[in-house]
Legacy VTK file of the C-alpha trace (Angstrom):
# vtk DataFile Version 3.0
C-alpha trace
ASCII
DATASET POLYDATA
POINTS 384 float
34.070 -10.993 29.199
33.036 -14.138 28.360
32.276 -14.978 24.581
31.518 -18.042 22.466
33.689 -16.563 19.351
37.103 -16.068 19.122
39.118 -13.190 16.884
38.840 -15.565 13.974
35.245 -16.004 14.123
34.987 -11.636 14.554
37.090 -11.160 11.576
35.314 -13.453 10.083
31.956 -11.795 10.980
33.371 -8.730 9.586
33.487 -9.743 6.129
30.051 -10.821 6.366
28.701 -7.322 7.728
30.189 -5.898 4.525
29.192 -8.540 2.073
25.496 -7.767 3.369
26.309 -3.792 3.420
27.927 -3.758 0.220
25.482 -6.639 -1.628
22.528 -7.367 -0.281
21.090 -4.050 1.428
21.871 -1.431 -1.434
19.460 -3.812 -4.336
16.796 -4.971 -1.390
14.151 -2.179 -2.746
14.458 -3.234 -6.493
14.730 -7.365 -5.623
11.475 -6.809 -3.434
9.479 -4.977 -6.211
10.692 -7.557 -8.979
9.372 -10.393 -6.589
12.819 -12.730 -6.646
16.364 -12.341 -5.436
19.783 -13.199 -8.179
20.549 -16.640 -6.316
22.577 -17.165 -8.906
24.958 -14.430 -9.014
24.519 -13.842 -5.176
25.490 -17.427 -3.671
28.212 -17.509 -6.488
29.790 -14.427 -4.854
29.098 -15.711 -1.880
31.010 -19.501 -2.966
33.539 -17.086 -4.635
34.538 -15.522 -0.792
34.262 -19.314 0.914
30.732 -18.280 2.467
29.243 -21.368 1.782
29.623 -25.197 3.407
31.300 -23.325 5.841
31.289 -26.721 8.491
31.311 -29.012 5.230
34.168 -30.579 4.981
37.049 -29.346 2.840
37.509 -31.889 0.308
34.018 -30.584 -0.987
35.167 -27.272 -1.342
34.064 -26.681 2.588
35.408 -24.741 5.139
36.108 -27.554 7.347
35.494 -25.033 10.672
33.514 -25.389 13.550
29.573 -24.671 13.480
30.315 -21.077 14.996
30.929 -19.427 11.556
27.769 -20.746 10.441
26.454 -18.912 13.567
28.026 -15.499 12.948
27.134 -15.743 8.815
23.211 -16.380 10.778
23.626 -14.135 12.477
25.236 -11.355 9.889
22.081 -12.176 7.709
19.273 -11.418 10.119
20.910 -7.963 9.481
20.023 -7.335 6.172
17.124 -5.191 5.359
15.029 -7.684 4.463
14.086 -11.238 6.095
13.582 -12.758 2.199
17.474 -12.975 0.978
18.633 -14.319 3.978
15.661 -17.111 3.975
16.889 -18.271 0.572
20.459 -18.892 1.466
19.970 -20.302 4.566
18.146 -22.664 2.730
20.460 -23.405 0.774
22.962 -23.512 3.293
21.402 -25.305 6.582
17.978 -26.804 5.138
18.443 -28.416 1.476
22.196 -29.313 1.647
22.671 -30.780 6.041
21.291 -34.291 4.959
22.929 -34.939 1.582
26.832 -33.755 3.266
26.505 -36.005 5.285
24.696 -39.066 4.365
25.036 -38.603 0.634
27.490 -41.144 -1.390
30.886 -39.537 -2.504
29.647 -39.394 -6.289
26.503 -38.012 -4.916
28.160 -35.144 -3.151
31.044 -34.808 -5.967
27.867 -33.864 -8.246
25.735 -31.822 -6.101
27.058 -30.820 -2.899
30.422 -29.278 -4.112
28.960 -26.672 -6.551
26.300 -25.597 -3.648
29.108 -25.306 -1.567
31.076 -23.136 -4.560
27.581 -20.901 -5.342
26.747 -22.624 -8.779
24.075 -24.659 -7.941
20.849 -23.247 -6.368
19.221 -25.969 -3.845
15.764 -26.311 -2.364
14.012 -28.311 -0.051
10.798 -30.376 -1.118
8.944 -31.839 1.594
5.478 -29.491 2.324
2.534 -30.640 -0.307
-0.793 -29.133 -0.563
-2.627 -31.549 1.767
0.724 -32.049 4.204
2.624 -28.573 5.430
3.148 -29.537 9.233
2.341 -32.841 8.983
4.818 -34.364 7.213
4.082 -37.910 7.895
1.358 -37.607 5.475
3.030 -36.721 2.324
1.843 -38.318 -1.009
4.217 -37.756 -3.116
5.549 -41.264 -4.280
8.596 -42.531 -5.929
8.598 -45.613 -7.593
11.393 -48.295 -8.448
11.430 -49.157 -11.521
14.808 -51.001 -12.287
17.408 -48.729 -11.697
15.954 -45.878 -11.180
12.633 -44.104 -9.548
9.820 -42.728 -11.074
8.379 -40.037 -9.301
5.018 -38.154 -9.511
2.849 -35.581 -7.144
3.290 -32.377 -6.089
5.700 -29.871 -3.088
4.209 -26.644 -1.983
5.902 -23.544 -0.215
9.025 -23.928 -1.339
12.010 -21.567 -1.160
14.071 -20.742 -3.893
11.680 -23.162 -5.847
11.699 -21.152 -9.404
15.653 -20.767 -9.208
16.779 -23.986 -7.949
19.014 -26.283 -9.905
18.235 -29.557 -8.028
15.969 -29.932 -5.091
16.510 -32.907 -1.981
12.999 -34.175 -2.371
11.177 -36.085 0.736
8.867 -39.125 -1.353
7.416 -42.372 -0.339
9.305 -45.499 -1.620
7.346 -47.426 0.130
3.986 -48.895 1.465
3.947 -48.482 4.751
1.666 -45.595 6.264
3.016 -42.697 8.213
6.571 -41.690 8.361
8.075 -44.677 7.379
8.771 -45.968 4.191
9.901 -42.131 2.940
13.223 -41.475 0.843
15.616 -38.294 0.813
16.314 -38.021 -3.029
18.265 -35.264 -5.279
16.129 -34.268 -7.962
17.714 -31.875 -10.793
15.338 -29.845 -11.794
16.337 -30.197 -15.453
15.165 -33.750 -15.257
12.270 -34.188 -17.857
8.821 -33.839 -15.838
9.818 -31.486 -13.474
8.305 -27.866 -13.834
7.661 -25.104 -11.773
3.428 -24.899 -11.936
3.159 -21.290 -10.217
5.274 -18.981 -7.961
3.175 -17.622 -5.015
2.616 -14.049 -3.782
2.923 -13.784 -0.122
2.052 -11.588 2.360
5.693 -10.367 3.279
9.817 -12.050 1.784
8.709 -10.642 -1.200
11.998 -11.099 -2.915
12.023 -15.239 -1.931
10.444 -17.052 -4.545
8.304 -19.466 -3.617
6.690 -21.935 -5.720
4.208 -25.327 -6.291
6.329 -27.552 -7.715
4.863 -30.833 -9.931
6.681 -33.821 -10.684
5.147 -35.658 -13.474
7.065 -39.448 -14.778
10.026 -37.812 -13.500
12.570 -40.497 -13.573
16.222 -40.597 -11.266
18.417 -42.976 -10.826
18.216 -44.480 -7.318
22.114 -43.837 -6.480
20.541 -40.209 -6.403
19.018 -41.205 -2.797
20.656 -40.165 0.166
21.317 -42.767 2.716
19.472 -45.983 2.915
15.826 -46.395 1.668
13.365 -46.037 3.282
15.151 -43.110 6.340
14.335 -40.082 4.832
11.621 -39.366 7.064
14.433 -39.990 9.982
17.304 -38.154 7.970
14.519 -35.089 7.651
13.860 -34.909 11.030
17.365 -34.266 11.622
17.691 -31.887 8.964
14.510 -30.056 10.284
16.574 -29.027 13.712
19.439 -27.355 11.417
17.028 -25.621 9.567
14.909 -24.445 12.817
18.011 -23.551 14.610
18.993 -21.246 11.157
15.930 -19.880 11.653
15.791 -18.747 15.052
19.606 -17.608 14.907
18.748 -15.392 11.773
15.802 -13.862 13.378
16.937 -12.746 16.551
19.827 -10.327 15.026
16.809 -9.215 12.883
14.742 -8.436 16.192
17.396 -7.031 17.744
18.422 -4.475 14.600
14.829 -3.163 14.846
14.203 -2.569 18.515
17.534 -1.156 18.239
16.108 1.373 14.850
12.809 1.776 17.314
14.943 3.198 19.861
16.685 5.763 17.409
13.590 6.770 16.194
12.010 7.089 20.020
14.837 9.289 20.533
14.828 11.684 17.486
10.776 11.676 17.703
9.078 14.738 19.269
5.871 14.464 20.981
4.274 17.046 23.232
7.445 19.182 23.445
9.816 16.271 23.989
11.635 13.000 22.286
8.857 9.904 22.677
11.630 7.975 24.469
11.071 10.099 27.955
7.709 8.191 28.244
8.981 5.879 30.483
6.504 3.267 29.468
8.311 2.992 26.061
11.525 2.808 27.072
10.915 0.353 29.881
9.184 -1.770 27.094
12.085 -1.521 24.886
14.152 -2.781 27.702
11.974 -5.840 28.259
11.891 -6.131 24.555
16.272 -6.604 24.502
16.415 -8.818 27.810
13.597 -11.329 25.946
15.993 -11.093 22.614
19.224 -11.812 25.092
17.467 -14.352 26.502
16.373 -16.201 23.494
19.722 -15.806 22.085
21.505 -17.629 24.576
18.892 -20.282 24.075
20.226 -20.334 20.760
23.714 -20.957 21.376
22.767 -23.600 24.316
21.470 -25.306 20.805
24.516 -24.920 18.939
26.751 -26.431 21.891
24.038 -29.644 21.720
24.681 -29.311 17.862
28.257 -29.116 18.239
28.496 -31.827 20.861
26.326 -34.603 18.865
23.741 -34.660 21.453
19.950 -34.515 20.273
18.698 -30.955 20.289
15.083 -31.609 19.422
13.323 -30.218 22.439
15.880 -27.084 22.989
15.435 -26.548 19.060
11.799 -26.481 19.312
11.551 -24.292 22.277
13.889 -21.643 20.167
11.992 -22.165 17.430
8.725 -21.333 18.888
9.943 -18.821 21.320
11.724 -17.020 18.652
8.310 -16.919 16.185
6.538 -14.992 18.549
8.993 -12.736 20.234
9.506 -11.801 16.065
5.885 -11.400 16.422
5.730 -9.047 19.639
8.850 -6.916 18.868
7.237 -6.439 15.161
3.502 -5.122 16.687
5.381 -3.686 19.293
7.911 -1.678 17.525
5.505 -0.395 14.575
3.496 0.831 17.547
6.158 3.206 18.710
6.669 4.242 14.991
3.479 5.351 14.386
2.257 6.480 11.323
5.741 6.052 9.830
5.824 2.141 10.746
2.534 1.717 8.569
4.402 3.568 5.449
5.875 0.915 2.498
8.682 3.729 2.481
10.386 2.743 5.974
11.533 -0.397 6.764
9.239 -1.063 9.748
6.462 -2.392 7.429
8.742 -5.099 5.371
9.929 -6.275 8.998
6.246 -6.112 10.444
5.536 -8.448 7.271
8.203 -10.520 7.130
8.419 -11.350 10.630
4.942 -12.975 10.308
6.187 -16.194 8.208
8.252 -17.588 11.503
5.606 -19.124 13.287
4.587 -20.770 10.628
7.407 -21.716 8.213
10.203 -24.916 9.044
7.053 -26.463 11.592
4.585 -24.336 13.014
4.320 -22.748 16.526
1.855 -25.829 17.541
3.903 -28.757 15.751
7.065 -27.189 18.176
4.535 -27.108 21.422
3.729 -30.917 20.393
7.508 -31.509 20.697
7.738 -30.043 23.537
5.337 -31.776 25.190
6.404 -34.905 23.941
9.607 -34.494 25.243
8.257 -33.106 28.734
6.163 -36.029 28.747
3.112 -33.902 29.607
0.657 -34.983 26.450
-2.603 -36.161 27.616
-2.683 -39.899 28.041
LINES 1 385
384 0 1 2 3 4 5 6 7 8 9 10 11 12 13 14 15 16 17 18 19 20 21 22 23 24 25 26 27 28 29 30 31 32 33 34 35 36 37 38 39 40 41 42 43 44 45 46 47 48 49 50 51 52 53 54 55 56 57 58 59 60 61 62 63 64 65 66 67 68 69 70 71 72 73 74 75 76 77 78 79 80 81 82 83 84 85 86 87 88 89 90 91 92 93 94 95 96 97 98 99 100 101 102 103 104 105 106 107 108 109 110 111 112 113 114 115 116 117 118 119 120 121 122 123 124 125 126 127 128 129 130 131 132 133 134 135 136 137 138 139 140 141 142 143 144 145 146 147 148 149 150 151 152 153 154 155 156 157 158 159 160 161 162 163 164 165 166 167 168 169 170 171 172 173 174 175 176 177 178 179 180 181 182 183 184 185 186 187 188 189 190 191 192 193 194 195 196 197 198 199 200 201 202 203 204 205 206 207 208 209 210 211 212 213 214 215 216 217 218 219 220 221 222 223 224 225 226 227 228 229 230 231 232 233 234 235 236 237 238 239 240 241 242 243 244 245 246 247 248 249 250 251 252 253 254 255 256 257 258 259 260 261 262 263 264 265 266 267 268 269 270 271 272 273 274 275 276 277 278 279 280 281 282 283 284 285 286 287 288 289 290 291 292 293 294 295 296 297 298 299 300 301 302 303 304 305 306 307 308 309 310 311 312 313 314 315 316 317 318 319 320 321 322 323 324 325 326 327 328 329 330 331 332 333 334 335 336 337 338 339 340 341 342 343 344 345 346 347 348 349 350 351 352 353 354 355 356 357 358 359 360 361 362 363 364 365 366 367 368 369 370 371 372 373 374 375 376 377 378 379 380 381 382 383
């Protein structure tokens, strides 16, 4: 049979299955009522076992292996019981870290990237403001030379791991020009004076991700803390964005396919009018439709990750995952709590947190109609 991963990368998935088993599944109920995960102490154990900067290179502290782990440790997360812990390390794994490994200077990534990579720094990515979620070409947050360094002032919204992170790779204008250009990529410590965190948000569902309104105030970096040239961030973003909308599609589908999978044990152990609910043959031919579209999207996914692999520009496969994956999370979710019944509508099984949870994915890392506008772009079928 053919398969994409070798023993290595099954061994290797193996110790991730128990690292979410044996750490992240047995404190999900307590995290999720205190409102915030330990990134801390979890991403250190995870540096401490080499899950981190797994396709970094080693000379950072890296793995130095091929993008296929980072599919399996996805892919391992989307298992937890929650959709919130996973979200904050794949943030700081394939959204807040991509750019600066490899674009960043050497002293940039000697300071930054190589405690991420060993768990004892917390990253986040700062690009959605109040006024500009989707549209990122109309961010207002500015940074401003002023001899050395940058001054920066205004304001990021919706951001992951925002209350716990110990730098964040910030999107700002540097420049005059309108739209996307004239935007820099720059690390940002969050002890720098100016910074604070102004509120973390409640949200509907990933109650244990923190999320937060961050405000920068006079805060002043030196410019050797921008990644790449001035004035690319927008560019080096863009780039960033298909990691982090590939992370999220991988992640999710092992999530959708862990509860069709629970809907199916609890169709079968269910009695209804004398007899388990799975006989209906409506449900279990739904449930079968529900796998194949889960199959399908996954190969979709790893059609992405050979692009990815191969250097080739995944934008339009990305964003056809990306959207295809936010509302099949969407239809298993309504679907599945559907076949659960009362018991999917109870805080006290896990069908609610994924019913929740699962909601965030058309909107979060571009929404569904920012992906159809790439896709239409791409298909060269916008109006003219």
């Amino acid at each position: 049979m053919f398969s994409y991963f070798t023993p290595e990368h099954e061994a290797f998935r193996a110790t991730v299955r128990r690292f979410v088993e044996s750490e992240i599944n047995p404190h999900v109920e307590n995290w999720e009522a205190a409102r915030l995960w330990p990134a801390h102490t979890l991403l250190k154990k995870m540096g401490d076992l080499g899950l981190l900067g797994l396709s970094y290179p080693e000379q950072y502290g890296g793995g130095g292996v091929d993008y296929w782990y980072n599919v399996v440790l996805l892919e391992e997360l989307g298992r937890a019981d929650c959709a919130s812990v996973p979200m904050g390390i794949a943030v700081h794994t394939d959204m807040a870290t991509p750019a600066l490994a490899e674009f960043g200077s050497e002293a940039l990534k000697r300071r930054f990237l190589v405690p991420a990579i060993a768990g004892e720094m917390v990253s986040a990515i700062g690009v959605s403001e109040p006024d500009a979620g989707s549209d990122v070409a109309a961010i207002r947050t500015r940074a401003v030379a002023d001899g050395d360094d940058y001054i920066i002032n205004g304001a990021k919204m919706w951001i992951t791991n925002g209350t716990q992170a110990d730098f964040i790779t910030l999107l700002a204008r540097t420049g005059d020009e309108r739209g996307f250009r004239g935007m820099s990529l720059i690390i940002v410590p969050t002890t720098t004076p100016g910074f604070s965190v102004s509120r973390k948000l409640e949200k509907l569902g990933n109650h244990a991700s923190d999320t937060a309104i961050l405000t920068f105030e006079d805060v002043r970096v030196p410019q050797t803390n921008r990644i790449g040239e001035e004035g690319m961030g927008f560019i080096l973003q863009m780039k960033q964005f298909q990691r982090e909308r590939l992370a999220g599609s991988l992640t999710s589908t092992a999530g959708m396919e862990k509860i069709v999978r629970l809907t199916i044990n609890y169709t079968r152990g269910r009695q209804a009018f004398g007899r388990p609910l799975i006989d209906n043959q409506y449900i279990y031919f739904r449930l079968a439709e529900l796998l194949t579209e889960i199959e399908a999207l996954r190969q979709l996914n790893y059609h992405c990750v050979r692009l990815l692999v191969a250097g080739e520009d995944l934008t339009k496969e990305v964003s056809m995952a990306k959207l295809k994956a936010g509302r099949l999370a969407r239809e298993v979710a309504d679907t599945c709590l559907q076949f659960h019944g009362g018991m999917g509508y109870v805080e006290e099984y896990p069908m609610a947190r994924y019913f929740r949870d699962a909601r965030l994915l058309s909107i979060g890392g571009g929404a569904d109609e920012i992906m159809l506008g790439i896709i239409a772009k791409y298909e060269n079928i916008l109006p003219k």
